[in-house]
Structures are given as structure tokens and as C-alpha cells.
LOMIMI-332877 format. One record per residue (C-alpha): x, y, z. Coordinates in Angstrom, 3 decimals. Example, Ala and Ser with C-alpha at 12.3 -4.5 7.8 and 13.67 -1.06 7.14 Angstrom:
<atoms>
{x=12.300	y=-4.500	z=7.800}
{x=13.670	y=-1.060	z=7.140}
</atoms>
This chain:
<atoms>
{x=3.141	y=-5.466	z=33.102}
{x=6.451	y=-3.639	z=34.412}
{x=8.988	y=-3.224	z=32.257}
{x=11.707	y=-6.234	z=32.951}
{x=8.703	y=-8.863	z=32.247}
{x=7.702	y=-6.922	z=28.970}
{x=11.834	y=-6.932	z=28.637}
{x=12.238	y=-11.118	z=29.537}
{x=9.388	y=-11.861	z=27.001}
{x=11.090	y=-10.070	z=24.317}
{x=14.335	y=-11.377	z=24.705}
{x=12.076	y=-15.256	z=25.469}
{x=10.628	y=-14.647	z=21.929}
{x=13.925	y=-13.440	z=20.266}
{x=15.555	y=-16.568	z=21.236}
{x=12.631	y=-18.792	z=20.254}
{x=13.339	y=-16.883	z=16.751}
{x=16.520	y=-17.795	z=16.667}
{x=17.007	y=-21.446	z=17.541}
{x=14.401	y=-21.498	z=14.981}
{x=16.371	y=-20.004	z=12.331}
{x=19.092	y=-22.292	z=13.381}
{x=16.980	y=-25.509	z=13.146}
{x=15.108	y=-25.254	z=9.964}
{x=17.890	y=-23.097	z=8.402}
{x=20.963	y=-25.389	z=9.102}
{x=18.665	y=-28.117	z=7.654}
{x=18.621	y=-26.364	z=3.606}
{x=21.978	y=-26.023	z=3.800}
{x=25.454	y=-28.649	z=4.268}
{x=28.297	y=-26.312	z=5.772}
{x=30.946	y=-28.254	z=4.615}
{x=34.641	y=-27.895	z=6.588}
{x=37.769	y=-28.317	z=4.739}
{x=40.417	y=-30.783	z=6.134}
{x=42.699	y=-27.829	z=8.107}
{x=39.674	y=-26.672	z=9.488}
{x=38.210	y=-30.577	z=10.918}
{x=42.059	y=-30.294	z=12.894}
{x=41.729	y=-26.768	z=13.752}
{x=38.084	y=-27.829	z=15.532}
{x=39.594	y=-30.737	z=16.866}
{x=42.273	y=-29.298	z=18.587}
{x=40.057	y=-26.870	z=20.043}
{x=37.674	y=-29.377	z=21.060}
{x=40.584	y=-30.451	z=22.870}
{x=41.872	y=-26.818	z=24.237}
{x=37.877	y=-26.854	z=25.369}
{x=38.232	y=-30.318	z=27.242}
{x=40.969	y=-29.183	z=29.144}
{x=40.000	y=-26.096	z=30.584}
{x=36.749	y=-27.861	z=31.370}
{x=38.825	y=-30.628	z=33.353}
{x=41.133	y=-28.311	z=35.204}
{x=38.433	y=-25.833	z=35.634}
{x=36.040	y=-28.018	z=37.587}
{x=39.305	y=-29.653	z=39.434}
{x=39.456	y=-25.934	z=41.060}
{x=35.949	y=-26.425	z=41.431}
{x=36.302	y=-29.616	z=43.271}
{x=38.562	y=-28.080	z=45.745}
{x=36.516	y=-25.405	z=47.300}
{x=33.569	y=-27.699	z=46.800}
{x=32.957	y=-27.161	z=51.051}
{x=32.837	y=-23.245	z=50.440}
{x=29.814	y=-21.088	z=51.938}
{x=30.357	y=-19.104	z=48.458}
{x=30.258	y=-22.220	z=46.493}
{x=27.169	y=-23.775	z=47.974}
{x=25.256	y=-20.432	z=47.305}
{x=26.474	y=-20.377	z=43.779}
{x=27.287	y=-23.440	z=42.478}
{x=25.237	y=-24.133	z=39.513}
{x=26.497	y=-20.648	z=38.304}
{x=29.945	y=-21.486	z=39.295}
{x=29.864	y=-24.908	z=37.301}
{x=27.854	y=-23.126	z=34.239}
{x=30.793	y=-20.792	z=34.160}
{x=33.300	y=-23.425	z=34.087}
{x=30.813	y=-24.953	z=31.245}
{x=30.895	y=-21.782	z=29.576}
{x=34.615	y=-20.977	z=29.692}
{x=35.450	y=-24.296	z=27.998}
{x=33.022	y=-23.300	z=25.001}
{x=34.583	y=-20.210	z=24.840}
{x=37.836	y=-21.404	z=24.421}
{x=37.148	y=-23.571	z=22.037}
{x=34.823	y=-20.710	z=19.709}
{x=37.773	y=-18.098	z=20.185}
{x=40.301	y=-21.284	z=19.187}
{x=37.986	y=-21.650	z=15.956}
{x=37.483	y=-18.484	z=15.364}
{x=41.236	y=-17.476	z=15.532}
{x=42.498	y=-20.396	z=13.229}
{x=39.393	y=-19.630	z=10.903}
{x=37.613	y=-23.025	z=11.585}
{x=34.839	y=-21.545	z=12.967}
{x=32.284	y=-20.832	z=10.189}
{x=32.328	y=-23.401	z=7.563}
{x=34.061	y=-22.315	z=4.066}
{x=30.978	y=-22.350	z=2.481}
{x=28.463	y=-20.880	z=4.812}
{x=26.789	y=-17.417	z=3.871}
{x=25.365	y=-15.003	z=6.140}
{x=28.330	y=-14.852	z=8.306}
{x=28.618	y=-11.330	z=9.157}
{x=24.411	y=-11.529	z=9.742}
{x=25.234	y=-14.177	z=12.230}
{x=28.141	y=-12.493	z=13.694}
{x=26.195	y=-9.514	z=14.378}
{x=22.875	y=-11.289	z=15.970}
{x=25.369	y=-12.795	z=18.344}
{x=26.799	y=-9.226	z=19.005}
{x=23.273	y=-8.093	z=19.773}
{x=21.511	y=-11.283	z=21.858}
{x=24.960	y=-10.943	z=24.503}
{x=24.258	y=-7.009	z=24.817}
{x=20.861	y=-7.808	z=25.918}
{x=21.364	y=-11.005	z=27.885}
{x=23.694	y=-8.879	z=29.834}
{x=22.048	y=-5.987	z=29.989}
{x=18.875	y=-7.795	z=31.230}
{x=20.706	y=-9.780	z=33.185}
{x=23.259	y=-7.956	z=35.188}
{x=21.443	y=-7.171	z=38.782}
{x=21.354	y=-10.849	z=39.603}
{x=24.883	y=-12.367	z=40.029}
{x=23.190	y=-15.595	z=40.172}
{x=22.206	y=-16.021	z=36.874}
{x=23.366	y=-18.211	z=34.255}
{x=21.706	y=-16.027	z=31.604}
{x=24.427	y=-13.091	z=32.350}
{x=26.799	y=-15.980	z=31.666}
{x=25.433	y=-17.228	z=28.522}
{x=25.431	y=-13.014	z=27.234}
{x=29.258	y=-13.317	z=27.914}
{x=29.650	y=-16.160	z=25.858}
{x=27.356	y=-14.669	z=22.958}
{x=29.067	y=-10.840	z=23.495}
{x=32.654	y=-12.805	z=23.131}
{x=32.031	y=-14.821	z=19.804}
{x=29.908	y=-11.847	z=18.256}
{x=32.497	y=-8.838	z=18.891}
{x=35.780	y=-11.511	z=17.718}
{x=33.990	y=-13.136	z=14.888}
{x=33.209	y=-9.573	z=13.443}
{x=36.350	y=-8.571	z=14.421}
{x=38.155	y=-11.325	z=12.699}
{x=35.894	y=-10.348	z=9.032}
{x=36.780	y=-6.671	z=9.695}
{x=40.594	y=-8.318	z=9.389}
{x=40.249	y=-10.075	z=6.730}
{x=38.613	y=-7.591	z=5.000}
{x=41.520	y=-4.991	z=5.575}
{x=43.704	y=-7.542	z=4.123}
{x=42.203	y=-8.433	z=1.439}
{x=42.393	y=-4.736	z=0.569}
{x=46.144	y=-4.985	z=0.656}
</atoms>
């Protein structure tokens, strides 16, 4: 075995570990929101709907492209993606993105951190892959999230 397959099956059983973590995990435990933060996830459900809209409107108009019908399951993933994205960093900004009583935030934050480094990093020499994508998305809500409790942290020291 080379090294990208021995690479792929690491990263393969790393996110098997994780959405398992997730499933049985979320189940011990209620995160409960607090009414400011149900708005604050609704409004960036709806910051999230509308890039999605006028993102695959753009879409729509080059739909004819060469480029586009080469890539266009990665294009529309990437519209896809950029709507979640705005609506994490929207959370994350206005605090509504982890649950007020949810523990292991900065545990979380950093896993996230770590699975976009590799997804891109195992990712990067094919521009047609959604998996590059999906590392952006992870890289993004790891480095703000952590960013975000290094803040509050500094202010609560002040």
C-alpha cells in the first residue's frame, strides 16, 4: 500500500470515529439553546438560505459553461457549502453556535481544526473534489470557534 491509500483509510476511519462520537454522544446529553440564541440560529438559517438562493442563481447562469459541465457537482457542493458556512460563522459570531450548556467545546473546536487540515491537505491535488471543500468548511468553523473562546477568555480576564 502507497502512502495516500494508507493516508485515505486513516482519515476514512477518523471520520467513522467521529460521526460516531456525534451519534451516540449527542444522544446522553440535551444541548439546550436559550431564547436569543433560537433567533440568532434562525436568522442565520436565513443569512444561509440566501446565499444558497443567490449562489446557485449565479450558478444557473453559466449553467452552458465548458468549466461548469466539468465541475459542476463541485461547483454546486461549494455553493452548498458556502451557505453552511455562513450560517456556522453567523452562529458562531452571535454565540448561538454551541448550546449554553454543552461541554467539551474547545475539544470539539479543536477536532474540527484538525479533520479540515487533513481533508485539505489530503485533498488538495484534485480540484475536483468535494472533500477539499468539506476541509474548508471544517478548517473555517474550527480556527473561528477557537478563536471566538480565546476572546472570551481574554475578556473574561478583564
Amino acid at each position: 500500500m502507497d502512502e495516500i491509500n494508507l493516508f485515505a483509510i486513516g482519515i476514512l476511519v477518523g471520520i467513522i470515529v467521529y460521526i460516531l462520537m456525534v451519534a451516540f454522544g449527542s444522544q446522553k446529553r440535551k444541548h439546550k439553546y436559550d431564547e436569543r440564541q433560537k433567533i440568532i440560529r434562525a436568522q442565520g438559517i436565513k443569512w444561509g438560505f440566501i446565499v444558497l438562493v443567490c449562489g446557485e442563481l449565479v450558478v444557473t447562469c453559466f449553467i452552458k459553461n465548458n468549466f461548469f459541465v466539468k465541475y459542476s457537482i463541485t461547483i454546486n457542493f461549494a455553493v452548498i457549502m458556502l451557505s453552511l458556512t455562513v450560517l456556522a460563522v453567523y452562529d458562531i459570531l452571535h454565540g448561538a453556535y454551541f448550546a449554553f450548556n454543552e461541554k467539551h467545546i474547545k475539544s470539539d473546536s479543536w477536532l474540527d481544526f484538525v479533520l479540515g487540515i487533513c481533508f485539505i491537505l489530503g485533498y488538495s491535488n484534485d480540484a475536483n473534489n468535494v472533500l477539499s471543500i468539506l476541509g474548508v468548511f471544517w478548517l473555517v468553523i474550527g480556527v473561528l470557534s477557537l478563536f471566538m473562546l480565546h476572546r472570551g477568555k481574554e475578556s473574561d480576564r478583564l
